[in-house]
C-alpha positions in Angstrom: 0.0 0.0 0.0 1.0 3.5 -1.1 2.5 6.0 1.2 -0.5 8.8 2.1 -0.3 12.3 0.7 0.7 15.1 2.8 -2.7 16.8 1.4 -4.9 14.2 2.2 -3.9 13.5 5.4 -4.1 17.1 6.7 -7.3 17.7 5.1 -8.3 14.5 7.1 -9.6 14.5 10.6 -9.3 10.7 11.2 -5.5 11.2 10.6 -4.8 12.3 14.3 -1.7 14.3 14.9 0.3 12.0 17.3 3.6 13.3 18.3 6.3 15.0 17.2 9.8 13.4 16.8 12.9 15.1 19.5 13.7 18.0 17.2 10.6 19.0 16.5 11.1 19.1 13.2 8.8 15.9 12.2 5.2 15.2 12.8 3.8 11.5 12.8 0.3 11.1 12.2 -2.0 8.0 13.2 -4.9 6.9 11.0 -7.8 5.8 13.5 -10.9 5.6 11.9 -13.8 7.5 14.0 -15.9 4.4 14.3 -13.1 2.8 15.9 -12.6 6.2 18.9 -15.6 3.8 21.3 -13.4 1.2 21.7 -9.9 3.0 22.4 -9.6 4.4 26.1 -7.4 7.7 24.9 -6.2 8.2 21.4 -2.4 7.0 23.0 0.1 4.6 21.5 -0.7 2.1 24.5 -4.3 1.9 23.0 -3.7 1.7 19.7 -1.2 -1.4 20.2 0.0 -1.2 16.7 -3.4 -1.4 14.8 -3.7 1.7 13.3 -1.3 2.9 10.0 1.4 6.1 10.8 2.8 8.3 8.3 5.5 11.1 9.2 5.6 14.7 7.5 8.1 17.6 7.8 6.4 19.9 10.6 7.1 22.6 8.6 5.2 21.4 5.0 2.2 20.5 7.8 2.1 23.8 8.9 1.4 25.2 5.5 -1.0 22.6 3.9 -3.2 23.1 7.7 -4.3 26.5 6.0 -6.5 24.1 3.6 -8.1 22.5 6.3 -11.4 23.1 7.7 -12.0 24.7 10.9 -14.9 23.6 13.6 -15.0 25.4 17.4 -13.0 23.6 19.9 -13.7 23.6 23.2 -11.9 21.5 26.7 -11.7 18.9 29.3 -9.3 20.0 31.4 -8.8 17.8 34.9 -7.1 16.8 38.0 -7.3 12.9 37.1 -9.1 10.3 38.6 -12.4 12.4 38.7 -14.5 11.5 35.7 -13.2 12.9 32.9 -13.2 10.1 30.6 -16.6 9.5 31.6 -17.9 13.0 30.5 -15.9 12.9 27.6 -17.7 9.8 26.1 -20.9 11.6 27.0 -20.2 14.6 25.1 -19.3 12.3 21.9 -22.7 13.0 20.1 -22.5 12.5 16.4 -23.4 15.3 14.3 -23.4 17.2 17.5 -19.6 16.9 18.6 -16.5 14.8 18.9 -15.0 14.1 22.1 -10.8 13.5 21.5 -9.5 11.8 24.6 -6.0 12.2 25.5 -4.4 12.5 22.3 -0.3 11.8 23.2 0.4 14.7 20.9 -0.9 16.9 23.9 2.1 15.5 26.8 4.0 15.9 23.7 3.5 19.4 23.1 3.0 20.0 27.2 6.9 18.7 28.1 7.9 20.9 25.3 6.3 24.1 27.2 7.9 22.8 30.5 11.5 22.6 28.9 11.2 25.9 27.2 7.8 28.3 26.1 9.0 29.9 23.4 8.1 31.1 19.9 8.8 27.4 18.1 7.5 25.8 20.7 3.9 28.0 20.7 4.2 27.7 16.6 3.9 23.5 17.3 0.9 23.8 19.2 -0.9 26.1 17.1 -0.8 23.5 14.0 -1.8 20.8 16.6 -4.5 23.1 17.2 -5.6 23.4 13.8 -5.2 19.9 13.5 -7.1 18.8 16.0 -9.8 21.2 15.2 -11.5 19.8 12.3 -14.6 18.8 12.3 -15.5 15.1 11.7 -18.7 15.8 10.5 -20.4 19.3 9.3 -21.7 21.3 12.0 -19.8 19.1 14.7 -17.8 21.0 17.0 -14.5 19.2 18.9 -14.2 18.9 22.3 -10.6 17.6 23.5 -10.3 16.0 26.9 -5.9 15.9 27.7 -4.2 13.8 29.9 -3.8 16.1 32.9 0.4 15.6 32.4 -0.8 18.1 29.5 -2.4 21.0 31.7 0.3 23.2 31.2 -1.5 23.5 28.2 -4.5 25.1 29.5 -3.6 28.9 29.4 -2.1 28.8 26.0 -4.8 26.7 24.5 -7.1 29.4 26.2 -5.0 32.7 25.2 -4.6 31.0 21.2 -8.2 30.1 20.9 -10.2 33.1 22.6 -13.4 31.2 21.8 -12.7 28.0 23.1 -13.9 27.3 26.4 -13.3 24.7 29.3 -14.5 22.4 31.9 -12.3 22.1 35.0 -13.1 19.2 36.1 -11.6 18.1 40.2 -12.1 16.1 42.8 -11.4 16.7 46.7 -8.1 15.3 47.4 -9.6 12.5 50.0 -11.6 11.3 46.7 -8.5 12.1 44.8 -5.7 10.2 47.0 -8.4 7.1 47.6 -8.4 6.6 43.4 -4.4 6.7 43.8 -4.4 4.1 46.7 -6.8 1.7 45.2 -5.0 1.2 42.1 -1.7 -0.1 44.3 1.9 0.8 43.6 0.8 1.9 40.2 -1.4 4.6 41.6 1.5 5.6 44.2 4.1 5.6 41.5 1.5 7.9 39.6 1.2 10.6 42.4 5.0 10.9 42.9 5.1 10.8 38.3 2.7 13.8 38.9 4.4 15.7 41.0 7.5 15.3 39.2 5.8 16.7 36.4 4.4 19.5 38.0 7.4 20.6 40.1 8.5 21.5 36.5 5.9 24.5 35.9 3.7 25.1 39.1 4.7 28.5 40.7 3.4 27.0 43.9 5.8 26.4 46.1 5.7 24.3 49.5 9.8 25.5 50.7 10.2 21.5 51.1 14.1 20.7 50.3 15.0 17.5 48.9 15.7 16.3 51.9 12.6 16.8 53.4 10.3 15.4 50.5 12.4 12.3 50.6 10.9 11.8 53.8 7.4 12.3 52.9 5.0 9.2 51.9 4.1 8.7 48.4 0.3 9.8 49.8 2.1 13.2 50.8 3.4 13.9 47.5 0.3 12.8 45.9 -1.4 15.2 47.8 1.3 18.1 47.1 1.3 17.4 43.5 -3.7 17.5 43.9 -2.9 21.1 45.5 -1.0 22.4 43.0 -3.7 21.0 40.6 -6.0 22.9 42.4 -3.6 26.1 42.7 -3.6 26.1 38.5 -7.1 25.2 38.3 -7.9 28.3 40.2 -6.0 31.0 38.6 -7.1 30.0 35.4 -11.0 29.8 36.5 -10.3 33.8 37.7 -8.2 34.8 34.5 -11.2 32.9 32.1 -14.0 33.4 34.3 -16.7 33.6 31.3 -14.6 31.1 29.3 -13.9 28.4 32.2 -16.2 26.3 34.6 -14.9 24.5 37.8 -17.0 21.1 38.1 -16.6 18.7 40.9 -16.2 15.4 40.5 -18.8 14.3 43.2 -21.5 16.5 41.3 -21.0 14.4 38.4 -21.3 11.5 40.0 -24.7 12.7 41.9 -26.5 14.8 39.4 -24.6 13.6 35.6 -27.8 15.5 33.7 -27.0 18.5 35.0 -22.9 18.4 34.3 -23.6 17.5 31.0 -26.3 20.2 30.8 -23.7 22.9 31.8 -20.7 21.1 29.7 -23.0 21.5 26.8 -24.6 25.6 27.4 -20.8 26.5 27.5 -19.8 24.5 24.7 -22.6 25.7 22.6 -24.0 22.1 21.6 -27.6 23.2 21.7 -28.9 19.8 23.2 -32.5 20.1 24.5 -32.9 19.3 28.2 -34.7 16.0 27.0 -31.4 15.3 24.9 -29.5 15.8 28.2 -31.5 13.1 30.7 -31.1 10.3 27.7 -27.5 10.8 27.8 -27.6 10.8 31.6 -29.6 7.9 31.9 -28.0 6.0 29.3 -25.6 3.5 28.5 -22.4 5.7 28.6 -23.6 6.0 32.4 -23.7 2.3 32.8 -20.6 1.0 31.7 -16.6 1.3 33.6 -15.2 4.8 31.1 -12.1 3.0 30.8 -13.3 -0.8 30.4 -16.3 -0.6 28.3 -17.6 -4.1 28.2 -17.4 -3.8 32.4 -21.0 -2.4 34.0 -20.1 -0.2 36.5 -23.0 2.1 38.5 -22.8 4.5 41.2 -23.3 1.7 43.4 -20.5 -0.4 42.4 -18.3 2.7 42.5 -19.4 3.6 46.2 -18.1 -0.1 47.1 -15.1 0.5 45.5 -14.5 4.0 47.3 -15.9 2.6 51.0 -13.4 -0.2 50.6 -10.3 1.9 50.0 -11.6 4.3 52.6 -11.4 1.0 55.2 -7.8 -0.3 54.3 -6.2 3.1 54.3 -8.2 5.0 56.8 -5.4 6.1 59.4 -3.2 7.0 56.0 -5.9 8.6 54.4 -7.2 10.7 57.4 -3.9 11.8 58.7 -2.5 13.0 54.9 -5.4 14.9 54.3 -5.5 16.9 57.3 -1.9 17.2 56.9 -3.0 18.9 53.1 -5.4 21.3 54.6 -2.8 23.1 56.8 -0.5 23.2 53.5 -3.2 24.4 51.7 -4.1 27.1 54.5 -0.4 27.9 54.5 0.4 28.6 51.2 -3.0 30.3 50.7 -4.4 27.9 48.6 -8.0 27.1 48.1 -9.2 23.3 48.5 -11.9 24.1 45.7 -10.3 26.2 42.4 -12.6 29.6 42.2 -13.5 29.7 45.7 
């Protein structure tokens, strides 16, 4: 089989920009066919296991064959992980209304570079992953874009290039937050220290802890360091955007789904009726595990799950938590974003 055209592959939503190479000077491109996004968990090489064909393109010659493409508005799922993002993203994945792209790995791509060095290269790469990943897969379909939160460097760029995109900032409290991490093992604790690696990078919060000292600290410590400065972002950009961004907790999707996806969709601009809303809410996205699909999952078997992690790591929970709060009250720092 033939080698795809630069041309048709830009002009080609289903060709989804998927990272570029160490200079920045290439961009590789997977082919993954829309009727194939239900299936795949995030739009991430781990997902796509090899199935879907690549083709690689001097950044540069993409950059001027992106003025061909078509444009559709693109709009956010910004989170704190571990709080229903995936979940609301399959939601809002209504054809002919809008496409939901979760986690393509071009965002971490494109975030890492920012963290290294935010310059004028640098902004120029995420602009044509920008107009890449804004076109429409359907006419009339607007994009919506959920990012791995290792990408939420991203947000005030995305923001300040795209004055009419808007986002969701989606959290959870950090006892909901740190019970996800504990639950999933040494995975989830490796995760919490990965994060706060990452953020240590770019947050201008900063908790005067030497090396030293957070070498002493628990993996559920520095979990919870790396939630608060989460939360730290979260709320400056939810003042800077205030009629552009929207702070949604976690629990209140869990409790009341119809009415997240009703304010999801009012600041998207998706013009579902409130009838439209409640058969999402009720339906089978709702039902089902976000990240396992052929797994049922309710609010009930989710509660079990939580009350159980909650019993095995109560004194560890408890203590770190408390422990955040007076961190949190130190540095000034509000345990909600836009409080």
């Amino acid at each position: 089989m033939s080698a795809p055209a630069l041309r048709d592959v830009v002009l080609n939503p289903e060709w989804i920009p998927h990272t570029y190479d160490a200079a920045g000077e290439n961009l590789t491109f997977v082919d993954v066919p829309r009727r194939a996004h239900a299936e795949l968990t995030f739009l991430s090489d781990e997902d796509f296991a090899g199935r879907f064909a690549k083709a690689i393109f001097p950044a540069a010659s993409v950059a001027l064959e992106t003025e061909n493409a078509e444009r559709a508005p693109i709009h956010f799922v910004f989170h704190t992980s571990f709080c229903g993002s995936t979940l609301l993203a399959r939601a809002l994945d209504i054809p002919g209304v809008s496409t939901a792209l979760r986690e393509p790995d071009i965002l971490i791509n494109l975030a890492n570079r920012l963290v290294r060095s935010d310059d004028g290269s640098n902004r120029q790469r995420v602009e044509v992953v920008l107009r890449l990943l804004e076109r429409p897969f359907a006419p009339g379909e607007r994009v919506i874009v959920k990012p791995t939160n290792f990408a939420n460097r991203l947000l005030e760029p995305l923001l300040t290039m795209r004055p009419s995109s808007r986002a969701v900032l989606l959290y959870s409290d950090v006892e909901t937050f740190l019970r996800s991490l504990l639950k999933r093992g040494m995975f989830g604790r490796i995760f919490g220290r990965r994060m706060f690696a990452q953020l240590s990078g770019w947050s201008p919060l900063s908790f005067g802890y030497g090396t030293a000292e957070l070498l002493q600290q628990t993996d559920v410590q520095i979990a919870a360091l790396a939630w608060l400065m989460q939360v730290h972002h979260f709320d400056s950009i939810a003042r800077a955007f205030s009629e552009r961004a929207i702070v949604v907790d976690s629990a209140t999707l869990a409790a009341s789904p119809a009415d997240v996806i009703e304010q999801a969709q009012s600041l998207f601009g998706l013009g579902l009726g409130r009838r439209q809303v409640e058969e999402i809410a009720s339906g089978p996205v709702f039902s089902k595990h976000s990240k396992f699909s052929d797994r049922d999952y309710d609010s009930v078997a989710r509660d079990e799950e939580h009350r159980a992690a909650s019993e095995a790591h109560a004194e560890e929970l408890n203590m770190v938590v408390q422990w955040i709060e007076a961190v949190a009250r130190q540095t000034g720092t509000p345990l909600r974003p836009g409080s």
